[in-house]
C-alpha positions in Angstrom: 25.9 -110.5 148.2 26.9 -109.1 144.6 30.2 -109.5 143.2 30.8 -106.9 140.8 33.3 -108.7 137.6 35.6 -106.8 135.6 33.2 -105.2 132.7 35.8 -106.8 130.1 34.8 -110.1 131.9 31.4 -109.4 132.8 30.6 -112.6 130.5 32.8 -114.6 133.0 31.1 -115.0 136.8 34.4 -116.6 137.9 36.8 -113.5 136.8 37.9 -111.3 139.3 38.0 -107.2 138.6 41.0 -105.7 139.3 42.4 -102.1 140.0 44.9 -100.7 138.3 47.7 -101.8 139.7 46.6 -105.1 139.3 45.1 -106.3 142.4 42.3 -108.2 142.8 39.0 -106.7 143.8 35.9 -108.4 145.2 32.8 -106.6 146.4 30.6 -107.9 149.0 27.2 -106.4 148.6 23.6 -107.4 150.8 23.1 -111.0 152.6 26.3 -113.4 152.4 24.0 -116.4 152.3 21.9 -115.5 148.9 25.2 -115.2 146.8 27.4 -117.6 148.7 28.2 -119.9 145.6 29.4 -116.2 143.9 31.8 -115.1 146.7 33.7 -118.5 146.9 34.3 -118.4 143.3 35.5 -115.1 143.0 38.1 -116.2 146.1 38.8 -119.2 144.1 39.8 -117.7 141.2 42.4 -115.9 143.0 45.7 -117.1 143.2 46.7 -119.0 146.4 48.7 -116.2 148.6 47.4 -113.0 146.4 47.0 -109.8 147.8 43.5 -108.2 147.1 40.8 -105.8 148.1 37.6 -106.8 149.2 34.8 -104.1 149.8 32.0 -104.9 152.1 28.3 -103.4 152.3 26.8 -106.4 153.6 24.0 -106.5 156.6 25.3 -110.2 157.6 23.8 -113.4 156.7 24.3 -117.3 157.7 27.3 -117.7 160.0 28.1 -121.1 158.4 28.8 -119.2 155.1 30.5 -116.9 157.4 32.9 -119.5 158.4 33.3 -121.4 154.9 34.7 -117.2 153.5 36.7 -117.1 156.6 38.4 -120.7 155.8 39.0 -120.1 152.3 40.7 -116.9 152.6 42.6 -118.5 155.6 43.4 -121.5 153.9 44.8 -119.7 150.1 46.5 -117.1 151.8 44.5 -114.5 150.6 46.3 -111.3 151.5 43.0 -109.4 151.9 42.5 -105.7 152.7 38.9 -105.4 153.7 36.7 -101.9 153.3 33.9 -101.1 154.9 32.0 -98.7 152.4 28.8 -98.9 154.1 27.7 -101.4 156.2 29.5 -104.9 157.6 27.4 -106.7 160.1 26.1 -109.8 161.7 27.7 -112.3 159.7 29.9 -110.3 157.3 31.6 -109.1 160.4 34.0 -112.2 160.3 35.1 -111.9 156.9 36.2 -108.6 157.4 38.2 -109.3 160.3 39.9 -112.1 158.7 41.2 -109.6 156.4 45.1 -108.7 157.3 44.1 -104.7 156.5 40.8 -103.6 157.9 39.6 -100.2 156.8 36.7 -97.8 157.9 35.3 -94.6 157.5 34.2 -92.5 160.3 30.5 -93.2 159.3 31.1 -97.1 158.3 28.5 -99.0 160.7 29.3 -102.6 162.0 26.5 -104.3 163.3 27.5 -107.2 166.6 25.4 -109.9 168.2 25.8 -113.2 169.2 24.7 -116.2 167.1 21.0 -116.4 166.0 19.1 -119.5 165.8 16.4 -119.4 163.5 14.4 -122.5 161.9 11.9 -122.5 159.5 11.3 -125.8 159.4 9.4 -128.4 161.8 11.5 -130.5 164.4 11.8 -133.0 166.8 12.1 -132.0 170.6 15.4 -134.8 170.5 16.5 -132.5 166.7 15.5 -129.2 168.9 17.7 -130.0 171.5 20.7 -131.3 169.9 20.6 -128.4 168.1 20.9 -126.4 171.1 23.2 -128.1 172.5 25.2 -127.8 169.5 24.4 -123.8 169.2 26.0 -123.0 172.3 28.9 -124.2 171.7 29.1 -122.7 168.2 28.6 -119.2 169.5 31.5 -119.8 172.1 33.3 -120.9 169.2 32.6 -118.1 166.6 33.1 -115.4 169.6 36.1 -116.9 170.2 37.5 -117.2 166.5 36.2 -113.3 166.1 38.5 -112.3 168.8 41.3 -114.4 166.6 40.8 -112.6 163.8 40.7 -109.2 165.0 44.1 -110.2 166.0 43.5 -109.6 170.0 43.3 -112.6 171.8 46.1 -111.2 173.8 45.1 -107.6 174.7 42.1 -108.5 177.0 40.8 -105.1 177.3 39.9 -105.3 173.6 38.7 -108.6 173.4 36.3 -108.0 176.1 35.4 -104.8 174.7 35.0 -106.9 171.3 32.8 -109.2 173.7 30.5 -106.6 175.2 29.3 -104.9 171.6 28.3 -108.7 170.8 26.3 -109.3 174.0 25.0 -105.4 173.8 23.7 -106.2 170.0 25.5 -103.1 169.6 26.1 -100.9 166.3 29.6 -99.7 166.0 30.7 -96.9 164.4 33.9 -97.1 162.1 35.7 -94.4 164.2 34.6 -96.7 167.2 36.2 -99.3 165.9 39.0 -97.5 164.3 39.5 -95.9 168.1 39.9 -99.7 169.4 42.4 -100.3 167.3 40.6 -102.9 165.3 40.5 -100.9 161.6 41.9 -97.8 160.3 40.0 -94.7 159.5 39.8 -94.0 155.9 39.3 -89.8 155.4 37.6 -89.2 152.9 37.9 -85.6 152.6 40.9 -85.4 150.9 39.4 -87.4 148.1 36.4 -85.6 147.6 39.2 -82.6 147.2 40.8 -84.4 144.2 37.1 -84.6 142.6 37.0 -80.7 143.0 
């Protein structure tokens, strides 16, 4: 994940870039877990209840870091509009749906799946097992706080249909996601007029 500071504050790694009108900006770029320490202090640094824009092209990363973005901008109020430039999967796609505005573009990819285990170090069967044990009920857990997020634990079709991509590993396309209600679709035509 790179953050991308304010150029006046590049000297600064806890400043936060804004736009013009002031808002803050945060961008959200490769694996959440290699820049975790980055992405908490650029939510830190903005003030408790904020609104601001956070721009994801991230392929996912440790769900426990995950989690710890998805509590912090919980817990300060962050009044985050998430943007899926590129790519928000695996991992990154809890952040984005903890945002209160979630937008897309028709070719914006969002990658779900259930929980991976993966180890690389050596453990006990008794570790091994508690660990599993543990595991399933995290990826009830996080499948269950996902469907929070996206703001549709009542409208079961949805949160089934939020269900099946995971247990499909499917790729979703932003106008897929866009069509079940869960983003909106940016177009982006309109601004490559403006460039014209």
């Amino acid at each position: 994940m790179v953050l991308l500071p304010d150029k006046a504050n590049a000297a600064s790694s806890s400043e936060v870039s804004t736009d013009q009108n002031g808002r803050f900006e945060v961008a959200v770029v490769g694996d959440l877990t290699d820049n975790a320490v980055d992405i908490v202090d650029k939510l830190l640094s903005i003030e408790i209840g904020s609104d601001c824009t956070i721009y994801f092209d991230s392929p996912g990363g440790n769900p426990y870091t995950a989690n710890s973005l998805v509590t912090i901008m919980r817990l300060r109020g962050l009044q985050a509009t998430g943007v899926v430039t590129g790519e928000c999967s695996s991992a990154a796609v809890w952040p984005f749906a903890a945002c209160r505005r979630r937008l897309v573009t028709a070719s914006s990819v969002l990658l779900f799946h259930p929980m991976k285990w993966q180890s690389e170090e050596q453990v006990g069967i008794r570790e091994a097992a508690e660990w599993s044990r543990h595991f399933s009920s995290l990826e009830i857990e996080m499948d269950n706080l996902l469907i929070d997020l996206f703001g549709v634990k009542q409208d079961a079709d949805v949160a089934n249909l939020v269900r099946e991509w995971c247990n499909q590993h499917r790729y979703v396309t932003g106008r897929e996601i866009a069509e079940a209600g869960l983003a909106e679709l940016i177009d982006l035509q309109p601004l490559a007029e403006l460039r014209e």
